[in-house]
C-alpha positions in Angstrom: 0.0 0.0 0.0 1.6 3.2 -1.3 0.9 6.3 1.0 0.1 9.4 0.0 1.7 12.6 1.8 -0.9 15.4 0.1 0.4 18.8 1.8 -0.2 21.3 -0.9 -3.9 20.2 -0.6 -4.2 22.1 2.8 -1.9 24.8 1.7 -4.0 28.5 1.1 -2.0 31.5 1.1 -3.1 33.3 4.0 -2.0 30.6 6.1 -0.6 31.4 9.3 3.3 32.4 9.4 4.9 32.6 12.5 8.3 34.3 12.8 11.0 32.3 14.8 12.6 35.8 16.3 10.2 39.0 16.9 12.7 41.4 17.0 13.9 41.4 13.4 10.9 42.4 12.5 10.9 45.8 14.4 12.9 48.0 13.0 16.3 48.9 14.5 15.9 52.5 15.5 12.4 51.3 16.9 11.7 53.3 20.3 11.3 49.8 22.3 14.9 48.6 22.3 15.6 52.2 24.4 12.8 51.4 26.5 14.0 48.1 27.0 17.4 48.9 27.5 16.5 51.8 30.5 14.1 49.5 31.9 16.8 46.8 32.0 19.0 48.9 34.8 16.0 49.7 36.5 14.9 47.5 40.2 11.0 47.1 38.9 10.5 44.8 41.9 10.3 47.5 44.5 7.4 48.9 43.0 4.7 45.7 43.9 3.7 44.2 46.6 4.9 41.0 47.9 1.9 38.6 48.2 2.6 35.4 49.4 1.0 33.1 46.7 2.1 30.0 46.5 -0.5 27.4 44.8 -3.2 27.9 42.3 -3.4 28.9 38.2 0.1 30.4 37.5 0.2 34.2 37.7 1.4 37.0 34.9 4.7 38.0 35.2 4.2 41.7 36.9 7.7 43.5 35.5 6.7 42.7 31.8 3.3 44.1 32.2 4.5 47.3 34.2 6.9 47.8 31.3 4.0 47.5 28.5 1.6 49.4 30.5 4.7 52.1 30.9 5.4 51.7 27.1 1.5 52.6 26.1 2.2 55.5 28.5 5.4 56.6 27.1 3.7 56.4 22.7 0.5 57.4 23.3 -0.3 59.4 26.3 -2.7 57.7 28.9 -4.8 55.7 26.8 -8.0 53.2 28.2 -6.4 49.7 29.1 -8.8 48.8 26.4 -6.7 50.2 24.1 -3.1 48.8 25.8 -5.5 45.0 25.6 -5.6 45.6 21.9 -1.7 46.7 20.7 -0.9 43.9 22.5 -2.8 41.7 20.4 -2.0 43.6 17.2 1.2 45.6 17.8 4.2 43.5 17.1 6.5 45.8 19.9 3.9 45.3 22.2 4.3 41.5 21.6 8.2 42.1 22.2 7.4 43.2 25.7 5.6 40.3 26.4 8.2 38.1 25.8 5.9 35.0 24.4 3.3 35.6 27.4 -0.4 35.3 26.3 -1.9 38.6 26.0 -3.3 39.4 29.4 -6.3 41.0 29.3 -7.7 44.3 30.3 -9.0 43.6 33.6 -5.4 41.6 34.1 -3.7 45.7 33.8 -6.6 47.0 35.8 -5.6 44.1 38.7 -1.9 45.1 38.2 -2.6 49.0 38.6 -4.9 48.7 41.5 -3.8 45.7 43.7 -0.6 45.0 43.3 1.7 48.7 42.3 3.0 50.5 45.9 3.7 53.7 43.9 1.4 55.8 41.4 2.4 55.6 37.6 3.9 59.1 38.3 6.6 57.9 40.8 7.6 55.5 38.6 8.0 57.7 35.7 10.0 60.3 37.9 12.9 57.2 39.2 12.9 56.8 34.9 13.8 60.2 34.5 16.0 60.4 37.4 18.0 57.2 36.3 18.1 58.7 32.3 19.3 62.6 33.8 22.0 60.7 36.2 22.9 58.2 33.1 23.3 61.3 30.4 24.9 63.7 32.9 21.9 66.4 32.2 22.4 69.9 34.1 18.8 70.4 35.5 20.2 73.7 37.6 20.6 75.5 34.3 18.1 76.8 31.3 19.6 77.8 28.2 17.4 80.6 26.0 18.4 80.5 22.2 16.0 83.7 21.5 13.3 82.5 19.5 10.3 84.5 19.6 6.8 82.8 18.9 4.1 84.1 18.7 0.9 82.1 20.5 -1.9 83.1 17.7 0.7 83.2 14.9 -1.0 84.8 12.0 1.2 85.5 8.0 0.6 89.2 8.7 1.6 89.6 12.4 5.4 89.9 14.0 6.6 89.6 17.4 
C-alpha cells in the first residue's frame, strides 16, 4: 500500500506564518529597544507588593506588564487599558514586551494598577527620569534661551 503525503492540498495563502525571532521584525531605531534597554537597569520589583501566593493557576509576570503598560504610556499618552489590551494583540512591539506571554487582558492591567503597584504611575516615571538625567549627565540647575520669539496666535501678517 503506497501512501500518499498530500500537503499542498491544505496549503492557502493566507496561512498562518509565524516568525521564529520577533525582534527582526521591528525596526532597529524602533523606540522599544531604548525602553527596553533603560528598563533593563531599572529595580522594577520595589514597586509591587509582595503577596505570598504559592499554589493555584500560575500568575502574569508583573515586570513585563508594568513595562508594557509604561510603554502605552510613554507612545501614546494615557490611553484606556482597552486600548493597551488591543496593541498587545495587534502591535508586534507590544508582543516584544511580552516576551511569548499570552496577551493578558484588560482587567489583568486594571488588577496590576490597582492591587498590586506601591507607587502611582507618576513615581515610577520620575525614578525613569531620574535614572536617564543621572545616566546622560543632564544639568537640570541651568536653562539655556536661544532667543526664538513665537508668537501664541501666529498669523502671516503679524510679528513679534
Amino acid at each position: 500500500m503506497l501512501l500518499n503525503n498530500n500537503t499542498n492540498g491544505n496549503y492557502t495563502m493566507r496561512q498562518l506564518k509565524l516568525p521564529l525571532e520577533i525582534e527582526k521584525l521591528i525596526d532597529i531605531s524602533d523606540p522599544v529597544y531604548t525602553f527596553c534597554e533603560v528598563m533593563d537597569h531599572i529595580d522594577l520589583s520595589r514597586y509591587f507588593v509582595e503577596k505570598g501566593y504559592k499554589t493555584g493557576h500560575p500568575r502574569c509576570d508583573a515586570q513585563k506588564l508594568l513595562k508594557v503598560i509604561l510603554f502605552a504610556f510613554m507612545e501614546n499618552g494615557i490611553c484606556s487599558l482597552r486600548e493597551i489590551e488591543k496593541l498587545c494583540r495587534n502591535d508586534i512591539r507590544y508582543m516584544y514586551l511580552l516576551d511569548g506571554m499570552k496577551t493578558p487582558s484588560f482587567a489583568t492591567f486594571g488588577n496590576l494598577i490597582r492591587n498590586e503597584l506601591t507607587d502611582s504611575i507618576e513615581q515610577i516615571f520620575e525614578d525613569i527620569n531620574s535614572y536617564i538625567f543621572a545616566k546622560d549627565h543632564v544639568d537640570l540647575q541651568h536653562t539655556y534661551i536661544d532667543g526664538t520669539k513665537i508668537e501664541a496666535n501666529a498669523n502671516r501678517y503679524t510679528w513679534v
